[in-house]
N, C-alpha and C positions, 0 to 999 in steps of 0.2 A: 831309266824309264819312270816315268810318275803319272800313271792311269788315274784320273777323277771321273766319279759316275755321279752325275748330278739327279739328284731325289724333288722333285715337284713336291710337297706335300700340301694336302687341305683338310682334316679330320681325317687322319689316319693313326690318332695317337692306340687302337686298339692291335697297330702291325708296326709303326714305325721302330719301337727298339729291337725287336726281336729279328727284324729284317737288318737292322745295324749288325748287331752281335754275328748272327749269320753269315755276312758279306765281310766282314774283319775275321772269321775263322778259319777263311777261305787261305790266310795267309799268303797271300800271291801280289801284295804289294799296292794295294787302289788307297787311294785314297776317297771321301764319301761327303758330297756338298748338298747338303740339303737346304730347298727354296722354300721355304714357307709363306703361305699368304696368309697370315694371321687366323689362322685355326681357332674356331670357338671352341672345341673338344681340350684344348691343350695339346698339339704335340708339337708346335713352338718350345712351349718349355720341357717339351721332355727332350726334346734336339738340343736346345742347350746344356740338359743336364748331362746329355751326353759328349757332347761336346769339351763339358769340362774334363771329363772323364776320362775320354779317348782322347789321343793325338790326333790320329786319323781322319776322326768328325768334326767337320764345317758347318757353319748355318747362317744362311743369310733370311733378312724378313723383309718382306712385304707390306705393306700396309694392308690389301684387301686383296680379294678374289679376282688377279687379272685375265685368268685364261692361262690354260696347260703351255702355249704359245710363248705366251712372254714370259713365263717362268724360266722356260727353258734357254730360251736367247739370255737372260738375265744369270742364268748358270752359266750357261757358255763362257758367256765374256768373266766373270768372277774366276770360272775356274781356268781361262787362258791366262789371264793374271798371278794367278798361283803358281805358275810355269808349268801346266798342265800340258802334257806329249800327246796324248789321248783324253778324250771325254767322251764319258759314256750317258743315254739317254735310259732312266732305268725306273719303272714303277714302284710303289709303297706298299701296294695290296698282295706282293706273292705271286702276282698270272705273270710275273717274270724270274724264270727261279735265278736262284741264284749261283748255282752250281754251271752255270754255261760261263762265267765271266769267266774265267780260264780258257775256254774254247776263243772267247771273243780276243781276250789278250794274245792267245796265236795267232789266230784270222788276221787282225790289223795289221801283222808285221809284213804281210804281205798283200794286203789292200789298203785303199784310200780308207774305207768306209765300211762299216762292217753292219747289216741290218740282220736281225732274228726273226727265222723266216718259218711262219705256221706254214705255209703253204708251196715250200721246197718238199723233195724226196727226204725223208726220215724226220720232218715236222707234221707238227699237228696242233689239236685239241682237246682240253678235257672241259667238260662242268658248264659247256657251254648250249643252250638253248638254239634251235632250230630257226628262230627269229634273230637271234644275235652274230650265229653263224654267218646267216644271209647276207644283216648287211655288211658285215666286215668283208666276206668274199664278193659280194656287192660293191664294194669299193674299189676293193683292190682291181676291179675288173674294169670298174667304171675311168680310173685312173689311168690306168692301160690302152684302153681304149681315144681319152677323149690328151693324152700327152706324149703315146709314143714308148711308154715307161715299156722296160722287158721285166721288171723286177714282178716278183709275183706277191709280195707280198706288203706292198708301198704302203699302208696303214700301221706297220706294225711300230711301236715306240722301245724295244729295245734294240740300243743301236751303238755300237762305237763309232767315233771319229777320229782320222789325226787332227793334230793339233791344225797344222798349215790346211786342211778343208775349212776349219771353221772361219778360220784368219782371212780365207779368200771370200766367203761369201759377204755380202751386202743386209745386214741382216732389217735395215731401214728399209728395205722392200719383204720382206718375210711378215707379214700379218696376220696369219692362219691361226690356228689353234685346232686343238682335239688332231679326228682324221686326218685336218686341209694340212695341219701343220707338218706331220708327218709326209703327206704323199709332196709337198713342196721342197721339205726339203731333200728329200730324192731326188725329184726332180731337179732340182739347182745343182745338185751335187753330178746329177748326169750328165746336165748339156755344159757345164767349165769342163768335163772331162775324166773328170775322177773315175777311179775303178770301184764299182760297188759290189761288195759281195753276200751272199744270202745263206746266212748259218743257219742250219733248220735246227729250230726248238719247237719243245710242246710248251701251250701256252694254258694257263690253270686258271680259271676265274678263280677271281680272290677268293682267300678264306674268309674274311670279315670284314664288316662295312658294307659300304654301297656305291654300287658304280657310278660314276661322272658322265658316263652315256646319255643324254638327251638329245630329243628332236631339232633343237639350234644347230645341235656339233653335225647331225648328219646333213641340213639343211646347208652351213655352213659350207660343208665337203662341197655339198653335189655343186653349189653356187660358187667357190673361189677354183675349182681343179679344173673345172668346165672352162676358167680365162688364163689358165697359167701358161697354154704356148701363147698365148694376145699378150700376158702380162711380161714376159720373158722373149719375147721377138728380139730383141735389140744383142740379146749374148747370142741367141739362135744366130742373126744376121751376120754377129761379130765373126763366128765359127765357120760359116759355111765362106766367108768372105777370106780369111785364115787359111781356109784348105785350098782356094781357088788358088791364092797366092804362091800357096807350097806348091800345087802340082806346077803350074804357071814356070816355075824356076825352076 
């Protein structure tokens, strides 16, 4: 088994090591690839420093602020390379503890795809505002609504994957970022087939810093999830054409 959870980072050098240290104490085997897009605050180089440090810790760099999106596709593919069995999608700020990746390393063994899920029986929220609340459950609802999704909590960004989901998707059609990018790739991972499953965690706004939430990401959402079955017709086709086959015989 060799689990990598790939780390977005952009000015997070006031959580990035302590969230290292933490997720290496865990002892349970991951290894830890952090994406940087050249961070003015420095936690580029504190990734590096730790890098040299640990075994454990990766770091790849950016040039500039491409979007949470293509950070993540850009970890994927690095960490499939690494000979990576499992990839994990996993925040810098804390609102994803870290005390669940052991739950998540059981989950996968027996799903495709494992998402952490505020909005399952025994998930939740802390630290979270009545405006922020809304739209996150605004989303997930919106997503639901407008793709079919059953998943209840399609926004959320921690997530396991096998290895062979990530292998299978198309990620030159994946252009989302923030919310979109998360509820697509749910979506992608539903309609190839995969088993998705919803680990309930409580989710913590970060302890320090400042959230990456703006009017773009949510704008973004309502505008690419509103075309993902137009945009994804051609697998939907492939599928329903697949089954006709099978009963057919």
């Amino acid at each position: 088994m060799y689990p990598v959870i790939v780390i977005p980072t952009y000015n997070e050098s006031e959580n990035i090591e302590r969230l290292i240290r933490e997720i290496l104490a865990l002892d349970c085997g991951v290894s830890i690839l952090i994406v940087d897009d050249n961070s003015p605050d420095g936690t580029g180089e504190i990734a590096d420093r730790l890098s040299e440090e640990l075994e454990k810790v990766h770091v790849v760099h950016r040039e500039s602020k491409q979007g949470l999106g293509t950070a993540y596709i850009h970890g994927f593919k690095v960490a499939l390379d690494m000979g990576a069995d499992m990839v994990f999608e996993m925040d810098a700020d804390f609102s994803h503890d870290p005390r669940y990746i052991t739950q998540f390393l059981s989950a996968v063994n027996d799903h495709d795809a494992v998402i952490g899920s505020r909005y399952v029986e025994g998930g939740g929220i802390e630290n979270w505002g009545i405006t922020r609340e809304l739209i996150s459950r605004g989303g997930s609802l919106y997503a639901r609504i407008f793709t079919g999704l059953r998943i209840k909590d399609a926004t959320s960004g921690y997530r396991c994957y096998r290895a062979e989901v990530l292998r299978k998707i198309d990620f030159s059609r994946v252009k989302a970022s923030g919310y979109a990018f998360q509820v697509e790739m749910a979506y992608v991972c539903t309609i190839l087939g995969f088993d998705v499953y919803e680990l309930p965690i409580v989710f913590t706004d970060r302890r320090v810093g400042h959230s990456k939430m703006s009017r773009n990401i949510v704008f973004e959402a309502i505008w690419i999830v509103g075309g993902l079955r137009r945009k994804y017709r051609d697998i939907r086709a492939g599928n329903k054409a697949a089954r006709k086959k099978s009963i057919s015989e």
